[in-house]
LUMKOL-741655 format. One record per atom (N, C-alpha, C, CB): residue number from 0; residue in three letters; atom name; y, z, x. Coordinates in steps of 0.2 Angstrom, whole numbers, padded with zeros to 4 digits. Atoms other than C-alpha are relative to their C-alpha. Last residue first. Glycine has a CB too. Example, Ala and Ser with C-alpha at 12.3 -4.5 7.8 and 13.67 -1.06 7.14 Angstrom:
<pts>
<pt resi="1" resn="SER" name="N" v="-0006" w="-0001" u="-0004"/>
<pt resi="1" resn="SER" name="CA" v="-0005" w="0036" u="0068"/>
<pt resi="1" resn="SER" name="C" v="0005" w="0003" u="-0004"/>
<pt resi="1" resn="SER" name="CB" v="0002" w="-0007" u="0002"/>
<pt resi="0" resn="ALA" name="N" v="-0006" w="0000" u="0004"/>
<pt resi="0" resn="ALA" name="CA" v="-0022" w="0039" u="0062"/>
<pt resi="0" resn="ALA" name="C" v="0006" w="0000" u="0004"/>
<pt resi="0" resn="ALA" name="CB" v="0000" w="0006" u="-0005"/>
</pts>
This chain:
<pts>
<pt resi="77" resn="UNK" name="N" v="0008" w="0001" u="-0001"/>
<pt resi="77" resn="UNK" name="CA" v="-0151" w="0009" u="0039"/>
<pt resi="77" resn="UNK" name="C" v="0000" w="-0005" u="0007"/>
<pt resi="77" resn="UNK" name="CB" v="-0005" w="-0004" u="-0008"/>
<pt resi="76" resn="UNK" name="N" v="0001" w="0006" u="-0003"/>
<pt resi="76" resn="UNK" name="CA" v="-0136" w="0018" u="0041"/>
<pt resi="76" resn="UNK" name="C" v="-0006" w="-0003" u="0000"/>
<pt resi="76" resn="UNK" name="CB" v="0002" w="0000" u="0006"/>
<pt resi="75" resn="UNK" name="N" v="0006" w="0000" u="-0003"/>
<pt resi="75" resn="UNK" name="CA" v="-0135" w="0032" u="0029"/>
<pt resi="75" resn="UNK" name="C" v="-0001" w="-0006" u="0001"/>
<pt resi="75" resn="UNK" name="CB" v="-0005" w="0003" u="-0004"/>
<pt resi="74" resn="UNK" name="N" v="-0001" w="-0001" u="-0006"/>
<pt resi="74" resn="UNK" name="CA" v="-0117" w="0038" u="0023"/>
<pt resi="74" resn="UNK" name="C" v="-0008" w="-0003" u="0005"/>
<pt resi="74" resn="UNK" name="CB" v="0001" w="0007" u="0001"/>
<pt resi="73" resn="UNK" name="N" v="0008" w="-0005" u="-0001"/>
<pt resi="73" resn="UNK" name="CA" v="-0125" w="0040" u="0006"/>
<pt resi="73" resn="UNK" name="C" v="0005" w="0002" u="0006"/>
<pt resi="73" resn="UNK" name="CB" v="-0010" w="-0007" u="0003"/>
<pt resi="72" resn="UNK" name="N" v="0001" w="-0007" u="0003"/>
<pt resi="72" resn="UNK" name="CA" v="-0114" w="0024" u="0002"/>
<pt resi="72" resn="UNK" name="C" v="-0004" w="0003" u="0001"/>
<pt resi="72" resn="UNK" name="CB" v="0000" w="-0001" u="-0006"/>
<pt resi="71" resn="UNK" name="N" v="0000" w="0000" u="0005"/>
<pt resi="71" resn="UNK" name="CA" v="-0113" w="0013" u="0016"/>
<pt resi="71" resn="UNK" name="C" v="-0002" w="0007" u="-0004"/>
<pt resi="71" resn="UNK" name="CB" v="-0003" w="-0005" u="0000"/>
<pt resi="70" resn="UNK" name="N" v="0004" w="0000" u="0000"/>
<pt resi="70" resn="UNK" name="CA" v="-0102" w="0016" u="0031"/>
<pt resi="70" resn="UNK" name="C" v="-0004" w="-0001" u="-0007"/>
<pt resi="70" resn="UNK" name="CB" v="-0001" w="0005" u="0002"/>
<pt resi="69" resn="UNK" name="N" v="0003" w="-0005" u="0004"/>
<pt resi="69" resn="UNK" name="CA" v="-0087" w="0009" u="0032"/>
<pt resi="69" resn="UNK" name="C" v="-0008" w="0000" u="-0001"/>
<pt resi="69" resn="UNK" name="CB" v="0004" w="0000" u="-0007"/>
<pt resi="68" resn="UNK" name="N" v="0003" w="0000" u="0003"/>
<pt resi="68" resn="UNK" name="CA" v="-0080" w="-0004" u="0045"/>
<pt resi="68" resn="UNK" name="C" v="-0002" w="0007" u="-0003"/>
<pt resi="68" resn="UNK" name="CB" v="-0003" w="-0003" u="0002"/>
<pt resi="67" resn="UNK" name="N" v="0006" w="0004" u="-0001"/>
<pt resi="67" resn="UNK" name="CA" v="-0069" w="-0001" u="0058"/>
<pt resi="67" resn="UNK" name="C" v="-0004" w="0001" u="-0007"/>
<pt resi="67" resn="UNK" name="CB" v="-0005" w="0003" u="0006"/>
<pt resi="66" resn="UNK" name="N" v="0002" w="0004" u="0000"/>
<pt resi="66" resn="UNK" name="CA" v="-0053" w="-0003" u="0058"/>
<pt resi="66" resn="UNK" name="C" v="-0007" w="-0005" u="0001"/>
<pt resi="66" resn="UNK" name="CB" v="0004" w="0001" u="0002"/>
<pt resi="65" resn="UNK" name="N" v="-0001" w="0005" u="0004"/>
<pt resi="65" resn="UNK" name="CA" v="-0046" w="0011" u="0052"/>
<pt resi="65" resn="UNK" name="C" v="-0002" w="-0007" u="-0002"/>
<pt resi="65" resn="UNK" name="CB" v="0004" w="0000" u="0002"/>
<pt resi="64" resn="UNK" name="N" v="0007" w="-0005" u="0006"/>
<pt resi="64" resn="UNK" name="CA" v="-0055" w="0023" u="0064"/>
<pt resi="64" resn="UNK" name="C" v="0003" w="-0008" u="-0006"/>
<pt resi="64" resn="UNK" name="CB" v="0002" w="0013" u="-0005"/>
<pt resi="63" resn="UNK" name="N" v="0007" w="0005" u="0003"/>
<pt resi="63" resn="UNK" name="CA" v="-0046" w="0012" u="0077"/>
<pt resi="63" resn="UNK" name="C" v="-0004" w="0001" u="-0004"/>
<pt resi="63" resn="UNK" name="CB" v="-0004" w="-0002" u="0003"/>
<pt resi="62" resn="UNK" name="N" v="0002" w="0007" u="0004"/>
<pt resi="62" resn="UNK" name="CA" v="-0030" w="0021" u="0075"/>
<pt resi="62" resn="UNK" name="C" v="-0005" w="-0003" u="-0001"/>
<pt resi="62" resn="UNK" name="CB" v="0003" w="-0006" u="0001"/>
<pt resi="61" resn="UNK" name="N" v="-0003" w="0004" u="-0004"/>
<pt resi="61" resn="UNK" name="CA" v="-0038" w="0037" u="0077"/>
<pt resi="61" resn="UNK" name="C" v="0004" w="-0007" u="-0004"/>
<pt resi="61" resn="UNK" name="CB" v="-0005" w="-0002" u="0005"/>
<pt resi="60" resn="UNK" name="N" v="0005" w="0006" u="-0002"/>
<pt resi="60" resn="UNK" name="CA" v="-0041" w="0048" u="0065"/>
<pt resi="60" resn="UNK" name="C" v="0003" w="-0006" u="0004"/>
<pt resi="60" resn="UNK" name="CB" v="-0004" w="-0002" u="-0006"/>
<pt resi="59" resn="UNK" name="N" v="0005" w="-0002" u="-0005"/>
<pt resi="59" resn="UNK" name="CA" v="-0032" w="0064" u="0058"/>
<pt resi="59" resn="UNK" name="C" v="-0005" w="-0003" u="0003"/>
<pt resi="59" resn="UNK" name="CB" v="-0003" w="0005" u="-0002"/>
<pt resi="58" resn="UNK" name="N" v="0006" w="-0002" u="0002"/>
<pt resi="58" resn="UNK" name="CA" v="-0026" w="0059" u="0042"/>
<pt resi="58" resn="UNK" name="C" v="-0005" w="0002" u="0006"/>
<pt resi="58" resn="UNK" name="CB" v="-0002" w="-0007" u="-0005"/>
<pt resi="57" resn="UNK" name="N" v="0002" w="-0003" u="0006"/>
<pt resi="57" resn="UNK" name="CA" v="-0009" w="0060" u="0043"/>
<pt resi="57" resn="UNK" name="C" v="-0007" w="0002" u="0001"/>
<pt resi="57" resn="UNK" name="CB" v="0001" w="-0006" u="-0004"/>
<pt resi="56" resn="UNK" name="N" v="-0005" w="-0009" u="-0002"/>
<pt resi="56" resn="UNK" name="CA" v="-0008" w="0054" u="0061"/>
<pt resi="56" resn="UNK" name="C" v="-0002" w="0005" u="-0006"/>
<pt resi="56" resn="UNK" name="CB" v="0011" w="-0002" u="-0002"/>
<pt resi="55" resn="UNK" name="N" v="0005" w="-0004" u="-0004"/>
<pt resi="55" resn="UNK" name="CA" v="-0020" w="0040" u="0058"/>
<pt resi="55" resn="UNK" name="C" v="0003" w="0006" u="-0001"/>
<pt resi="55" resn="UNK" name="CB" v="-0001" w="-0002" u="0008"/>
<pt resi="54" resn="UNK" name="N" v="0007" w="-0003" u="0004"/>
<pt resi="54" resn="UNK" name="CA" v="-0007" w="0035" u="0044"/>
<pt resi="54" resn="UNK" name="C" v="-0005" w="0002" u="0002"/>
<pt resi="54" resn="UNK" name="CB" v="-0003" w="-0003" u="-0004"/>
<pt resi="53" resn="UNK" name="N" v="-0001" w="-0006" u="0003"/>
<pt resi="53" resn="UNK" name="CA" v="0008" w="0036" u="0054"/>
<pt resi="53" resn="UNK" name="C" v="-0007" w="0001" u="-0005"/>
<pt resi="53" resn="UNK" name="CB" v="0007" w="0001" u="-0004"/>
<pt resi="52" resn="UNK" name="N" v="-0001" w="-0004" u="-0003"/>
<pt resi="52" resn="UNK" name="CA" v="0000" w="0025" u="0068"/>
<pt resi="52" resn="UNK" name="C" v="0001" w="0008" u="-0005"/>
<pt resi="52" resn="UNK" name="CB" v="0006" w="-0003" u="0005"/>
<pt resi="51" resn="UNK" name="N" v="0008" w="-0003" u="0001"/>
<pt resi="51" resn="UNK" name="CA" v="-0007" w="0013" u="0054"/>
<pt resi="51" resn="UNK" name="C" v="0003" w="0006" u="0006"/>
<pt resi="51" resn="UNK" name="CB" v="-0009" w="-0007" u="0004"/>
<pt resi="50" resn="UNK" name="N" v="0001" w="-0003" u="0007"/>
<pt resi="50" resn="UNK" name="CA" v="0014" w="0011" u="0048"/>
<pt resi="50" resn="UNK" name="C" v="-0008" w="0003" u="0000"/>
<pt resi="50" resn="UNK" name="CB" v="0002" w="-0007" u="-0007"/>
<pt resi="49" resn="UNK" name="N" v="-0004" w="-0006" u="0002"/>
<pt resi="49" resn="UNK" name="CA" v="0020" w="0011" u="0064"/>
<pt resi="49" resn="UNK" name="C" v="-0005" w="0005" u="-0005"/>
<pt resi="49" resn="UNK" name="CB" v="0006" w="-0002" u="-0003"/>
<pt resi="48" resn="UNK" name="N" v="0003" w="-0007" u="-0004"/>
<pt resi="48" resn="UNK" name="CA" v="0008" w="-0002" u="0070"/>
<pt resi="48" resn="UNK" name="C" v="0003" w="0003" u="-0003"/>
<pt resi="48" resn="UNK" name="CB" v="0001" w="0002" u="0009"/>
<pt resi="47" resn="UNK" name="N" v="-0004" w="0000" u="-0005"/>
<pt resi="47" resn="UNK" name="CA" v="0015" w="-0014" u="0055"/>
<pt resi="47" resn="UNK" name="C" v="-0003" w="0006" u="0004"/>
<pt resi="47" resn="UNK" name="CB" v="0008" w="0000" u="-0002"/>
<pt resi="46" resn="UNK" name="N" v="-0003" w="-0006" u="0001"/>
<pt resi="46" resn="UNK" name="CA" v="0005" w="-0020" u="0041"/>
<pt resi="46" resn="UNK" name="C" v="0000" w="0003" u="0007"/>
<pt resi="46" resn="UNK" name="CB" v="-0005" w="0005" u="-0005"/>
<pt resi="45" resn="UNK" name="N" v="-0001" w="-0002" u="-0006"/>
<pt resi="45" resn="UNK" name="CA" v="0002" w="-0038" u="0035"/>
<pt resi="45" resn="UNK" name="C" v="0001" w="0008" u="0000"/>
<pt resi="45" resn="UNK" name="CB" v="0004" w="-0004" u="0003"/>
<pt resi="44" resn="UNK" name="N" v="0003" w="0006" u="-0004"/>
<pt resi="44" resn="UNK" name="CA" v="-0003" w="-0047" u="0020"/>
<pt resi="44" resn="UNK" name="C" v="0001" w="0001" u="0007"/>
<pt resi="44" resn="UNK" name="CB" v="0005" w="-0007" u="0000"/>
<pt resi="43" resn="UNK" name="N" v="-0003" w="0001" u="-0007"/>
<pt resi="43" resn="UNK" name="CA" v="-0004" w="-0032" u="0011"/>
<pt resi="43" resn="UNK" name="C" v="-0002" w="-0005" u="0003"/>
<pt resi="43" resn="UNK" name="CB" v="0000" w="0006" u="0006"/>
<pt resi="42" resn="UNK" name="N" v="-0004" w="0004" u="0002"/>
<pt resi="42" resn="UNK" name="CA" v="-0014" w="-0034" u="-0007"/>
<pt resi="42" resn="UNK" name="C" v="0006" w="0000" u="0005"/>
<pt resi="42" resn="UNK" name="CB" v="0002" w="0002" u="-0007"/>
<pt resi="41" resn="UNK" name="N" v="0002" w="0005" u="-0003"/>
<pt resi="41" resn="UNK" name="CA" v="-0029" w="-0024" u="-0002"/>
<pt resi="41" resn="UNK" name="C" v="0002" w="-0004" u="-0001"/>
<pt resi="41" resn="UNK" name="CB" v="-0003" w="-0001" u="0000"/>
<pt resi="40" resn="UNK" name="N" v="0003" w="0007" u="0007"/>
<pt resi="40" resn="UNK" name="CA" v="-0026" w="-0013" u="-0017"/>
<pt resi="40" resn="UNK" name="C" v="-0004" w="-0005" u="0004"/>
<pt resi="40" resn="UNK" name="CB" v="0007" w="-0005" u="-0005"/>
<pt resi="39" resn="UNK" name="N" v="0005" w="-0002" u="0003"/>
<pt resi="39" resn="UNK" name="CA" v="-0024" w="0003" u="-0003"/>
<pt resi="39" resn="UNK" name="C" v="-0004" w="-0006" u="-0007"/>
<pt resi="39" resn="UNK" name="CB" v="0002" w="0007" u="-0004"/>
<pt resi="38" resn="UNK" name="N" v="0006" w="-0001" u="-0005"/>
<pt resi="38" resn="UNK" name="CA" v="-0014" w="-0007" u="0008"/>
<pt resi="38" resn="UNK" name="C" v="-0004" w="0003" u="-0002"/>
<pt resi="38" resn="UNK" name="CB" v="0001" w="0003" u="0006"/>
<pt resi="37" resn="UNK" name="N" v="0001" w="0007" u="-0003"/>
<pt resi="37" resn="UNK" name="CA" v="-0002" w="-0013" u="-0007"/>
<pt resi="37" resn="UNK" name="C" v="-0006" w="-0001" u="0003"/>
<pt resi="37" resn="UNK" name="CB" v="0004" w="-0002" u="0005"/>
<pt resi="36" resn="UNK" name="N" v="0003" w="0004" u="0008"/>
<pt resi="36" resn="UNK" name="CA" v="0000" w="0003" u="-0016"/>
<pt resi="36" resn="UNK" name="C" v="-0005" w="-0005" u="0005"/>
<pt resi="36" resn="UNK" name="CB" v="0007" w="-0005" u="-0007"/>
<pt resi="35" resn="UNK" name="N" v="0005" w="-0004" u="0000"/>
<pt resi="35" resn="UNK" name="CA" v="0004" w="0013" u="0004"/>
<pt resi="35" resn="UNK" name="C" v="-0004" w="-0004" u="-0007"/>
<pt resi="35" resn="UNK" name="CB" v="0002" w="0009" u="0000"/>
<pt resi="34" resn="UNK" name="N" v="0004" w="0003" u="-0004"/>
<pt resi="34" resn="UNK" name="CA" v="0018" w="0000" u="0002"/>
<pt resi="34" resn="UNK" name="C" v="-0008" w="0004" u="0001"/>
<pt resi="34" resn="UNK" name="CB" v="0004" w="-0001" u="0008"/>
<pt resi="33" resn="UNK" name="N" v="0002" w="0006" u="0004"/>
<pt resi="33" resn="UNK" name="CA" v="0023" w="0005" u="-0016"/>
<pt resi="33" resn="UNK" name="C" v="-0004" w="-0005" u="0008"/>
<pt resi="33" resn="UNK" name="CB" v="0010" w="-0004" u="-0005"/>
<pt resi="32" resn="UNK" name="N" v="0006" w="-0001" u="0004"/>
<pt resi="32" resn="UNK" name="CA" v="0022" w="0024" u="-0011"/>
<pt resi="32" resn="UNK" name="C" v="0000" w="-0008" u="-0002"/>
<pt resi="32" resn="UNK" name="CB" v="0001" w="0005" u="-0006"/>
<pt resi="31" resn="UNK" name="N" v="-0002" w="0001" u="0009"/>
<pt resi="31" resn="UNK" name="CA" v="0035" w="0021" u="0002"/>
<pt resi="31" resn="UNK" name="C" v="-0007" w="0000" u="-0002"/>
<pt resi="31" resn="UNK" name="CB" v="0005" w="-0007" u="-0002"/>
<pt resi="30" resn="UNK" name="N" v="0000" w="0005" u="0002"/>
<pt resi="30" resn="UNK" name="CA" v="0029" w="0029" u="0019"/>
<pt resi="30" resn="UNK" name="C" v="0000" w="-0001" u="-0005"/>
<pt resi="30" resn="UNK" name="CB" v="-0003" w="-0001" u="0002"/>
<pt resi="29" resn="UNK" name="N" v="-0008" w="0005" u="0001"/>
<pt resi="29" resn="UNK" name="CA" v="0038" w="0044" u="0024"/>
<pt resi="29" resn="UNK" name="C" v="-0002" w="-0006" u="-0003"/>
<pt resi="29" resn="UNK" name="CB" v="0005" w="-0002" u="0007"/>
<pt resi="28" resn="UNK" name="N" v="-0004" w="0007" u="-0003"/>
<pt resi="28" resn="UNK" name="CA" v="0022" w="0049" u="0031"/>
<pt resi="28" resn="UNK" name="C" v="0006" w="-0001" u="0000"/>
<pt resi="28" resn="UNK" name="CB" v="-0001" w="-0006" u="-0002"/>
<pt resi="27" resn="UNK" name="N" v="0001" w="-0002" u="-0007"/>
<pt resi="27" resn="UNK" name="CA" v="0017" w="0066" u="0023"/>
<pt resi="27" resn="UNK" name="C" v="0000" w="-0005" u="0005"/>
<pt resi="27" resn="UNK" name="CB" v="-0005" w="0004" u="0001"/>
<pt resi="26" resn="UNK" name="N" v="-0003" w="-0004" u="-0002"/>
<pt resi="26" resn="UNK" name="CA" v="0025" w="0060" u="0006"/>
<pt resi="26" resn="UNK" name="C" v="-0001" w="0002" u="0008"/>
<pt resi="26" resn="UNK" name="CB" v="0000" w="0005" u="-0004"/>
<pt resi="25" resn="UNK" name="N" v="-0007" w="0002" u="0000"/>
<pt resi="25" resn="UNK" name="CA" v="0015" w="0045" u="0006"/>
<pt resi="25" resn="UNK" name="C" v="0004" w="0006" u="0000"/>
<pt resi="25" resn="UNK" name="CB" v="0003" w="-0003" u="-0005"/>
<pt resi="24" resn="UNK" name="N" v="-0001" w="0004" u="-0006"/>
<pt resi="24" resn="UNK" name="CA" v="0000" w="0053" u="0010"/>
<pt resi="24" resn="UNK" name="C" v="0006" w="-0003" u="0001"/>
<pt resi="24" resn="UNK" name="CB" v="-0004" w="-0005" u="0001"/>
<pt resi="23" resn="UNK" name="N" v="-0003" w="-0003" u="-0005"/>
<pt resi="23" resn="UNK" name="CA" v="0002" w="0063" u="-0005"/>
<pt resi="23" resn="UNK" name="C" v="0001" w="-0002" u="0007"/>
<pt resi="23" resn="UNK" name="CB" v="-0002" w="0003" u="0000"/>
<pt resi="22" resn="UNK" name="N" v="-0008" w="-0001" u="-0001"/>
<pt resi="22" resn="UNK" name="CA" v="0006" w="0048" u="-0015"/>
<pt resi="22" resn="UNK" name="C" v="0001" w="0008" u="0005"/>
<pt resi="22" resn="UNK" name="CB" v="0004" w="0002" u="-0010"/>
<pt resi="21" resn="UNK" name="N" v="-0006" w="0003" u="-0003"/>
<pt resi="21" resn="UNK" name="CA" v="-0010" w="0041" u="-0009"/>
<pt resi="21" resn="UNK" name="C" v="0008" w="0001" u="-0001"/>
<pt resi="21" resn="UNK" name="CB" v="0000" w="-0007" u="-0001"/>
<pt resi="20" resn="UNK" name="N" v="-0003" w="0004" u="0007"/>
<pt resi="20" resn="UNK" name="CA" v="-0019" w="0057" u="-0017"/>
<pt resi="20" resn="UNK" name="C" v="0004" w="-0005" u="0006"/>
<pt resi="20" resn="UNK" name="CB" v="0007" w="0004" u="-0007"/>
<pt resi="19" resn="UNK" name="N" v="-0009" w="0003" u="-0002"/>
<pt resi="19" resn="UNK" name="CA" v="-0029" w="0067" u="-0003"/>
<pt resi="19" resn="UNK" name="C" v="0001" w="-0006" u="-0006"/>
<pt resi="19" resn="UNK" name="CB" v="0002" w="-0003" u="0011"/>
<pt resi="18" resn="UNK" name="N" v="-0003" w="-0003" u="0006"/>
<pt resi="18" resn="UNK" name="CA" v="-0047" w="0076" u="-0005"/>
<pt resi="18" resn="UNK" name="C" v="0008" w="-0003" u="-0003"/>
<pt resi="18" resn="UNK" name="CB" v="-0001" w="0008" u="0001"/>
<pt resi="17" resn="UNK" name="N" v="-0005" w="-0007" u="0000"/>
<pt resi="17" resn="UNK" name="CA" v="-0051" w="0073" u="0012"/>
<pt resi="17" resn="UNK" name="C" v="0005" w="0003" u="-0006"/>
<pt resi="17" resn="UNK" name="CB" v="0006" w="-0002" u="0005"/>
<pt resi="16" resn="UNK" name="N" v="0004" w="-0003" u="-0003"/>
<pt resi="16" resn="UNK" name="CA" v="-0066" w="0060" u="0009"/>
<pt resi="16" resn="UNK" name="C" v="0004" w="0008" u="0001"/>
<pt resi="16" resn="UNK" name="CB" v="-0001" w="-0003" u="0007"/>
<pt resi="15" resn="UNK" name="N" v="0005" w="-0002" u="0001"/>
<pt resi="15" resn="UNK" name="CA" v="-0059" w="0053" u="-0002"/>
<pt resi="15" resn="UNK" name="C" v="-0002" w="0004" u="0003"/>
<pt resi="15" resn="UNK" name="CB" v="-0003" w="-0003" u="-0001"/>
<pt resi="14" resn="UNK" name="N" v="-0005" w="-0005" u="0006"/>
<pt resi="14" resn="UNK" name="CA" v="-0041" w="0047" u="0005"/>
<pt resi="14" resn="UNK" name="C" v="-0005" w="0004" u="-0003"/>
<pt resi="14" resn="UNK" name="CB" v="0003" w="-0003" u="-0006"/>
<pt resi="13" resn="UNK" name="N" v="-0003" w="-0003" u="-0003"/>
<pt resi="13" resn="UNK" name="CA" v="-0053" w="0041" u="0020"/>
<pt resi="13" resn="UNK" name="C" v="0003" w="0004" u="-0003"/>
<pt resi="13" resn="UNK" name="CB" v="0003" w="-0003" u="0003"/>
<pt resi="12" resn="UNK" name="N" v="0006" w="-0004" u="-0001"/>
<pt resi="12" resn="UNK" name="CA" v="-0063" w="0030" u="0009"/>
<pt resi="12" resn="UNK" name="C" v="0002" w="0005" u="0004"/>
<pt resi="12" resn="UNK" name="CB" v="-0006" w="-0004" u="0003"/>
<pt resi="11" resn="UNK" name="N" v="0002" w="-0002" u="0006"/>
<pt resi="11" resn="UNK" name="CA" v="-0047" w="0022" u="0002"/>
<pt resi="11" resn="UNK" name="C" v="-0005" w="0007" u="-0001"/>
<pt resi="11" resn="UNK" name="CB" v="-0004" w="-0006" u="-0002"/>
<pt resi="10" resn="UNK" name="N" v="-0006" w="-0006" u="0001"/>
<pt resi="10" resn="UNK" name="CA" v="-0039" w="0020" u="0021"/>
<pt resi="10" resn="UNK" name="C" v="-0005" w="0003" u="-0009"/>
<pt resi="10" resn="UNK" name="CB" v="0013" w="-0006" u="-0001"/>
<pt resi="9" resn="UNK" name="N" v="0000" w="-0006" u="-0005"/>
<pt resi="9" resn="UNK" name="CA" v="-0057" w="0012" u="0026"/>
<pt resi="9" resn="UNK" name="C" v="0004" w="0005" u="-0002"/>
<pt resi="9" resn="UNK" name="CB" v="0002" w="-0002" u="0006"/>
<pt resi="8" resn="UNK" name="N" v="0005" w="-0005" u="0002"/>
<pt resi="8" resn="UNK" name="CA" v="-0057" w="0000" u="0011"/>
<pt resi="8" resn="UNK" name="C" v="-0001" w="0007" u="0004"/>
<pt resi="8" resn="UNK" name="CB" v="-0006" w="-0004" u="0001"/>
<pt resi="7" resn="UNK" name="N" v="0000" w="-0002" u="0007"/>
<pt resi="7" resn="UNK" name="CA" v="-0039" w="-0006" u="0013"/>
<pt resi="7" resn="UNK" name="C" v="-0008" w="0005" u="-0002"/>
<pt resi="7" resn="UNK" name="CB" v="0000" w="-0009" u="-0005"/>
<pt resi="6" resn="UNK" name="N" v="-0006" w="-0007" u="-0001"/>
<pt resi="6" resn="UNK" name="CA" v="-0041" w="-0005" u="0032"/>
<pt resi="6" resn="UNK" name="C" v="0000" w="0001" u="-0007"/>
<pt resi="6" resn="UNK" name="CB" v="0008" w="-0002" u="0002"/>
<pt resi="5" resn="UNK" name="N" v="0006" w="-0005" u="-0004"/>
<pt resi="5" resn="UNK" name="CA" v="-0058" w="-0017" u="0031"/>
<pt resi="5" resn="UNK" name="C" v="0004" w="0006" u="-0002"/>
<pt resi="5" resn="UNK" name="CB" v="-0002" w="-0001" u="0011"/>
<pt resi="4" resn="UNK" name="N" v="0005" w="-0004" u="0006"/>
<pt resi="4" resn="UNK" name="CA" v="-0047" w="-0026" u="0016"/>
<pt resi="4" resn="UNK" name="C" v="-0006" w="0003" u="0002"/>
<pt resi="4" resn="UNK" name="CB" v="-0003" w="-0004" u="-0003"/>
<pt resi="3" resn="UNK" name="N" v="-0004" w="-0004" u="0004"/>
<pt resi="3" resn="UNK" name="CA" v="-0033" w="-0030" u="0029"/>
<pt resi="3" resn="UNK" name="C" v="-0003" w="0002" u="-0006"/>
<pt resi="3" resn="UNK" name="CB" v="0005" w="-0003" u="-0001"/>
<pt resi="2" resn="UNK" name="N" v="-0003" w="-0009" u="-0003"/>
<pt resi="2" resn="UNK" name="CA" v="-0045" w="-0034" u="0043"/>
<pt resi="2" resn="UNK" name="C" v="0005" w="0003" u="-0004"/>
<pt resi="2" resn="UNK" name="CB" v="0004" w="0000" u="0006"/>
<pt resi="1" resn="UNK" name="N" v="-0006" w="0000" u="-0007"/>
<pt resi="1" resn="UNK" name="CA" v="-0052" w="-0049" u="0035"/>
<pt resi="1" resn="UNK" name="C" v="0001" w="0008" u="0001"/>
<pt resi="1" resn="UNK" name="CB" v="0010" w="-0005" u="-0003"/>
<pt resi="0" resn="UNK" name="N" v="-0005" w="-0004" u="0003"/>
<pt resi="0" resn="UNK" name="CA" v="-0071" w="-0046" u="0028"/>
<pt resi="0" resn="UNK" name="C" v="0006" w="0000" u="0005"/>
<pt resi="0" resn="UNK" name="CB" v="-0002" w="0007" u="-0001"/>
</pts>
């Protein structure tokens, strides 16, 4: 999996977890709702420190949470 569909899955599963719309994350960034689109569809060909800095920020998790992999459904590693 490239790294911009680990983030794409990760930022997704993230918004879930915390009950949160990407348009509210976009308001509490500043980040346009049509780039936040991109990184949630997995259609960003790239995405700028800034832009994972404000979205850890947001969502209370490091940058690298972003980058790692997601657990499988359940949460339950086998």
């Amino acid at each position: 999996m490239d790294k911009e569909n680990m983030i794409s899955q990760k930022l997704r599963t993230l918004l879930a977890e915390k009950n949160m719309r990407a348009s509210n994350l976009a308001k509490e960034t500043g980040i346009a709702q049509s780039t936040l689109s991109k990184i949630t569809n997995g259609k960003s060909r790239s995405i700028q420190f800034d832009t994972i800095e404000k979205i850890s920020k947001s969502l209370h998790v490091e940058p690298s949470e972003l980058f790692t992999p997601c657990r499988p459904l359940g949460g339950h590693d086998k």
